[in-house]
N, C-alpha and C positions, 0 to 999 in steps of 0.2 A: 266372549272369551277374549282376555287379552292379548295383542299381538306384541312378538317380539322378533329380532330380526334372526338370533340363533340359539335351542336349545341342546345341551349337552346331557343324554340322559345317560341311567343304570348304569354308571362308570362302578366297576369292582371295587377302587378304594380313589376317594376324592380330597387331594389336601389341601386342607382352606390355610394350615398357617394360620388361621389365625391368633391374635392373641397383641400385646402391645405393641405402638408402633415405635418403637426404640431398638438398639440392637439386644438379639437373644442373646442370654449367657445358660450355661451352666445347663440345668437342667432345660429348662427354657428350648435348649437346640435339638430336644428331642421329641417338644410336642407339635407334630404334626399337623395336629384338627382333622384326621383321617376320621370322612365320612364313609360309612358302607352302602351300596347300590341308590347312590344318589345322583340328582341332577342339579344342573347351573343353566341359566337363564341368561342373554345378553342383548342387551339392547342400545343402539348410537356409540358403541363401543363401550361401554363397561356392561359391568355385573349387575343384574339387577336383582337377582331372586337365586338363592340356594337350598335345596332342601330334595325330598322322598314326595313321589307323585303332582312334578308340578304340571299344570293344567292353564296350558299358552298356546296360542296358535303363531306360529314360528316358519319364518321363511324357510330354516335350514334346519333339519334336526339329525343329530348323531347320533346313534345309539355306541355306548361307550361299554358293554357288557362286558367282564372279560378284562376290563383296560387299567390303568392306572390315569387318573387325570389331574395337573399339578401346574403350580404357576410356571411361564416359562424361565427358562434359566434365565439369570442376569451374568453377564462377566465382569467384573468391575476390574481387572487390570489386562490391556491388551497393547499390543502396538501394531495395530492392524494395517495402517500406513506406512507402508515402503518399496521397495524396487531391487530384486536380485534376490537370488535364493545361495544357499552355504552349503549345499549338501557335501564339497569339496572337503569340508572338515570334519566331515564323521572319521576320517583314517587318521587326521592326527590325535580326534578324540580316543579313539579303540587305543593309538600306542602310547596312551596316559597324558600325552603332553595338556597341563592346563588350560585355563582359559586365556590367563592372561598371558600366556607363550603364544598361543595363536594371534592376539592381538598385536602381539611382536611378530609374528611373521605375517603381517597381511592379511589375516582376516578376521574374523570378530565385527565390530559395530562400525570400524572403519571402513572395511569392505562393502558396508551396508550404505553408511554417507555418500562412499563416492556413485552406487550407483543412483542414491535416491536422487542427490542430486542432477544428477543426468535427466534424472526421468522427466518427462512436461506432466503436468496436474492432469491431463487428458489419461498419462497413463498409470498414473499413479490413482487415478479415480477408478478407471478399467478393473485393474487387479485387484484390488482394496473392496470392490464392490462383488468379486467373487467368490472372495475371502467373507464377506459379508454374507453372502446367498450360503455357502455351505455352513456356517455360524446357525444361521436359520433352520436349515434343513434338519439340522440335529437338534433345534429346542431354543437354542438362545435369540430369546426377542430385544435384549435391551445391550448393550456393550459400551463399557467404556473405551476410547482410543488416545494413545497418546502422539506427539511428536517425539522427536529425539534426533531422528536419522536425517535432519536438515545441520544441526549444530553451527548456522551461519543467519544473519537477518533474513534476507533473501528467502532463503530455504526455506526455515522454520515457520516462516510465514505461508506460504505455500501448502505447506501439510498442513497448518490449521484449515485454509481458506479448502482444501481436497474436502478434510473433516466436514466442516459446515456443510458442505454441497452432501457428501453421504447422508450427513442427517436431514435434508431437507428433501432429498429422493429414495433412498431406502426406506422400504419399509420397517426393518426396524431401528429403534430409538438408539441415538448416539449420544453422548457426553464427552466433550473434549478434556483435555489434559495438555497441557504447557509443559513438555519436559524438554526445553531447551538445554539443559543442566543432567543431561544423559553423558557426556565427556566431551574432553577437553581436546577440542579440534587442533590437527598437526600444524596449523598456522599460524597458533596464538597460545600464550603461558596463562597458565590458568586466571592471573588477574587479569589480564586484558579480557577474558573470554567471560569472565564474570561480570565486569563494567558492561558488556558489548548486552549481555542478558539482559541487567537491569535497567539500561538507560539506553537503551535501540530496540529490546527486543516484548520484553514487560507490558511497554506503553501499548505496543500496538497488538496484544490478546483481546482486551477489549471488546465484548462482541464476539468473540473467537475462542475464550476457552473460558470453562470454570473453575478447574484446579490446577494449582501448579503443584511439580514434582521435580524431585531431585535423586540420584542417583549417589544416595550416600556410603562412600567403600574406601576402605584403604586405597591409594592408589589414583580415584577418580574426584570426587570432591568429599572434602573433608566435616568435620560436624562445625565448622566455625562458617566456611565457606555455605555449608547448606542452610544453615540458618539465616545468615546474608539473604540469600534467592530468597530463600520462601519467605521471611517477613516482609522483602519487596514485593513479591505476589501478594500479599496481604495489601498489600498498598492500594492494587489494583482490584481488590476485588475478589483475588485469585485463592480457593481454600488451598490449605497445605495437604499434601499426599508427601510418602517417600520410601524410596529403597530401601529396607534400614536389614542391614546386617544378616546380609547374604553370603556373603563370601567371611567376614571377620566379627566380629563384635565392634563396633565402631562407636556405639551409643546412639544406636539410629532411632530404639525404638522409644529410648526415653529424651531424644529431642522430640519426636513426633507428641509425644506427653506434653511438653513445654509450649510448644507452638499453638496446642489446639489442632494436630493434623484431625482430619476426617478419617483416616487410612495409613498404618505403616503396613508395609509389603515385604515378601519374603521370609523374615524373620528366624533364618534355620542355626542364627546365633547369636538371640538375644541374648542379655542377662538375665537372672531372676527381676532386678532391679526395674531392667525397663518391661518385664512382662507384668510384673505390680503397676505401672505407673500406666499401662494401657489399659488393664486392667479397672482399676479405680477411676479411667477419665472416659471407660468406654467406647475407644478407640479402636473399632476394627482392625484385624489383624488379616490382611490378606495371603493367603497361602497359596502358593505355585507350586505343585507338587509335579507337577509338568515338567518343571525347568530341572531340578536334580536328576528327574527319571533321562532326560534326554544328554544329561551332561555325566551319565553313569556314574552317579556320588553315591553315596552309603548312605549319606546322612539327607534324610529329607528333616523338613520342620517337625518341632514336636507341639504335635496338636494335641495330643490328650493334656500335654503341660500347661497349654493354653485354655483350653477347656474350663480344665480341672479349676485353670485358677482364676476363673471367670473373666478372659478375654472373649469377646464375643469375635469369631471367627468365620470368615467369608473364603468363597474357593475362585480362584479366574485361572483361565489357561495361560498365561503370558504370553499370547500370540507372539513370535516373532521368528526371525528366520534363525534362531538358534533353540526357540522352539515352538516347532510350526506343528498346533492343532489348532483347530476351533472349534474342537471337540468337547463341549460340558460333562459330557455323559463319561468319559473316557478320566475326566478331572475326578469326578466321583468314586470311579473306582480307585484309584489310585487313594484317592484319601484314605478311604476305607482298608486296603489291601498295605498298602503302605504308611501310614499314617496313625494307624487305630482309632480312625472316625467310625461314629455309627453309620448306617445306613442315614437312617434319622437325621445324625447331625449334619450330613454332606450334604441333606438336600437342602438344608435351613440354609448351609452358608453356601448354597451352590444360586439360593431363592433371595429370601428376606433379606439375611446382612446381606449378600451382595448387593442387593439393593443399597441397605442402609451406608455401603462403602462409598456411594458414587450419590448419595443425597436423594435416592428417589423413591423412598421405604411409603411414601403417602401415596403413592398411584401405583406399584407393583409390585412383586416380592410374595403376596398373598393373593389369595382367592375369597374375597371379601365383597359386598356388595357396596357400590361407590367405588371401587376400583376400576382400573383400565383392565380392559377382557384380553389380558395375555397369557393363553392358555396353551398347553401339549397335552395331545393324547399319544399315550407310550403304552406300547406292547408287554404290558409287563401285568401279571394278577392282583401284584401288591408291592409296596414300595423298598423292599428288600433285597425286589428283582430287580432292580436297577443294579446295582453293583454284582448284580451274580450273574448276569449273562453279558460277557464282555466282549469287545471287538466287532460289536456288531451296532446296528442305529437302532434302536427304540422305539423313536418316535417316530407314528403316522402321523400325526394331524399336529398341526399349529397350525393358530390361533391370536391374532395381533390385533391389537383392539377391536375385536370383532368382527374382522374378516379373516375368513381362513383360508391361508395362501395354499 
């Protein structure tokens, strides 16, 4: 009999995802590959063997009875690096005051610069990596992180160089992000701050990041200025990502169309125009349904509009200290409950796209044999209970290329 180093048996409903490795649209975000009372097979960290009675001699074996068992979640928009917590602004949030009034009175992302900057990379790695342990804890193996809360050479560099050290000590997988181009630092007019990006700050990601992103909004940088940044990212190497039309309609999501982004984010006021033009070039559309719930808006993203109209659709929690989860499970519901996601489709864009958002749809996302063994075993009978038992953790077991932490 063959040995393998772990098998996962008689899991109640098992989703392979499988299916193309492109982003799902449309129908596509609802087919599961829900096996019944089957087992997975792992060996030197991937998947080796899926199916009903398989017959291995297995250093570790799970019985999965009863369970739900699913790729682990991916986050593809986070800002997991930084220093200082905001809970001070839930009282001007409850008495309506917007965002960008609090940014005028001292807190918002500036509150967050001054202390990251303070912080030494000792402690900004400390905190960031326990941010990272409860990410785990709840299912998510793969995360993207961005910078932002340096917005100086100096700095920004630092939160990459944090970054690298995360992904080269945590167990689970990181993917950097360049968002130098998160706002316009109290020290410098927007073009100095934009020259200091491209020609001091650009050069030296290298090694340090994969995607660059901007922060495109009324107010912060503009669609002439964003596109500036990111074609220079392109220069380096860098794919494009971007904020596009969170706050306004800016034309965020049909510059991301032009450029070739990998990812436009947010999206809660596109136009038809730019949801056609992601639509047709297959550009993930990342959705934060996190960030409205926690900024008490009315209007979250419209995902069935997106859906319907063949954006292929990803879910992250936007980790940040304006909204602190690192919760996947808790993203899900919200899509569903808020959003009019299926079950089905929140897990495709909670799994696959987000995968496909952050470039790594070839090694995870699915439950595929040749893939990396990033598995959850979650307390649920079938994949429907995931969004119907809320507030609570789910997941027993992960599963990170084949070791189970």
């Amino acid at each position: 009999m063959e040995s393998v180093d772990l098998v996962i048996t008689h899991a109640s409903e098992l989703l392979t995802l499988k299916g193309p490795q492109k982003p799902r649209v449309r129908q596509q975000m609802r087919n599961l590959g829900v096996l019944k009372d089957c087992s997975l097979a792992v060996h030197d960290g991937l998947i080796v063997d899926i199916g009903r009675n398989l017959r291995y001699q297995a250093d570790t074996v799970i019985d999965a009875a009863g369970k739900l068992v699913m790729p682990g979640f991916v986050d593809p928009h986070t800002h997991v690096v930084f220093a200082g917590s905001r809970e001070f602004e839930l009282n001007l949030k409850l008495a309506g005051v917007p965002y960008m009034e609090v940014l005028k009175r001292g807190g918002g992302i500036f509150y967050t610069v001054e202390k990251t900057r303070k912080a030494s990379p000792n402690q900004l790695l400390s905190q960031s990596k326990k941010r990272l342990d409860t990410m785990l804890r709840y299912g998510t193996t793969t995360c993207e992180a961005k910078t932002g809360y340096g917005l100086d050479v100096k700095n920004e560099l630092k939160l990459l160089k944090v970054q690298r050290s995360l992904y080269e000590t945590h167990p689970m997988d990181l993917v950097s992000t360049f968002l130098g181009a998160h706002a316009i630092p109290k020290e410098m007019d927007a073009e100095q701050y934009i020259t200091s990006i491209i020609e001091e700050m650009l050069p030296k990601t290298q090694g340090l990041a994969q995607f660059c992103d901007v922060f495109c909004e009324k107010g912060i940088f503009s669609i002439a200025q964003s596109k500036k940044i990111l074609l220079a990212g392109k220069r380096y190497g860098l794919q494009p990502k971007i904020h596009a039309d969170e706050i306004v309609n800016t034309g965020g999501a049909l510059l991301a169309s032009k450029i070739g982004a990998i990812s436009a984010d947010h999206l809660l006021q596109s136009s038809d125009a730019g949801l056609r033009a992601l639509a047709k070039n297959r550009i993930v559309g990342v959705l934060l349904p996190g960030t409205p719930f926690c900024l008490m808006m009315e209007h979250y993203a419209p995902a069935r509009k997106l859906i319907d109209g063949g954006v292929p659709v990803a879910l992250a929690t936007d980790l940040n200290p304006n909204c602190w989860t690192e919760n996947m499970q808790m993203i899900i519901q919200l899509a569903c409950l808020k959003m009019q996601m299926t079950p089905a489709e929140a897990i495709v864009a909670s799994t696959f796209n987000a995968a496909c958002a952050i470039g790594m749809q070839q090694y995870i996302g699915s439950l595929e044999v040749g893939k990396h063994a990033d598995i959850i075993i979650l307390d649920c009978p079938n994949h429907q209970f995931l969004p119907y038992h809320f507030g609570v953790n789910l997941v027993q077991t992960v599963v990170k290329r084949g070791v189970v932490l």
